[in-house]
N, C-alpha and C positions, 0 to 999 in steps of 0.2 A: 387580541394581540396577534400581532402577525409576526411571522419568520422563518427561517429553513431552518429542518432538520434533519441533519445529516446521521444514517443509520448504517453500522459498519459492528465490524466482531471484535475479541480481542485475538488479531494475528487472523493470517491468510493461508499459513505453510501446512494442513495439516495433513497428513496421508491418509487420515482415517474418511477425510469428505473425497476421496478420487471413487466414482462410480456414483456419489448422490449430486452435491453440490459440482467438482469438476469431471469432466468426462474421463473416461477409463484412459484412453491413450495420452491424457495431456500431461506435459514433459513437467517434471518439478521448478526448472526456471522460468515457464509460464502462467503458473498460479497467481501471481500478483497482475500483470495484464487479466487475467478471466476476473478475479475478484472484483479488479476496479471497472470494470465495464458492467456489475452488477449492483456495489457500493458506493456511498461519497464519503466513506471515512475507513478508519484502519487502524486500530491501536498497534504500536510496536512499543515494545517493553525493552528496545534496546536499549535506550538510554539511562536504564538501572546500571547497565555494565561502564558504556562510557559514549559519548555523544558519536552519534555515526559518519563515517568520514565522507569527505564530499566523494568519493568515488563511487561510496555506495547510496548517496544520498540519487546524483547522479542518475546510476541506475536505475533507480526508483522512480524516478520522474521522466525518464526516457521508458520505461515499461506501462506508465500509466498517463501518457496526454494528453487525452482525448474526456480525461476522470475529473473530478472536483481534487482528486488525492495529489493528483499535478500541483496544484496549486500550494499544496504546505511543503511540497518538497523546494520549489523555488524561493518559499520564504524564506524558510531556514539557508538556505543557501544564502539568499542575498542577506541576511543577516550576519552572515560569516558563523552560523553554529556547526560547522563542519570541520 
């Protein structure tokens, strides 16, 4: 059986990985570009609270374009889940 599999955590933001996983001096707003340049996936538990707005969906795909993680931020978008 063939297919891709995409291996990712749950969640990117954590202060406890700054000096293993990302480097000492990297900024908290650059965590998610360092992550997606190492993962092609990314659990976000946002959507328990309430679906994330396109502004931050946005972001999200503007920090990660070069990632696989680009791609579900655009779905959702074009879906209108924003």
């Amino acid at each position: 059986m063939a297919g891709t599999l995409y291996l990712g955590t749950s969640g990117y933001a954590y202060p406890q990985w700054i000096g293993g996983f990302y480097p000492r001096k990297l900024r908290p707003a650059d965590m998610l570009a360092h992550y997606a340049g190492r993962f092609g996936s990314v659990e976000i538990n946002y959507t328990f609270r309430r679906d994330p707005s396109e502004r931050a969906l946005t972001a999200w795909r503007e920090q990660t374009p070069a990632s696989d993680l680009a791609g579900g931020w655009r779905q959702r978008l074009a879906l209108g889940c924003a």
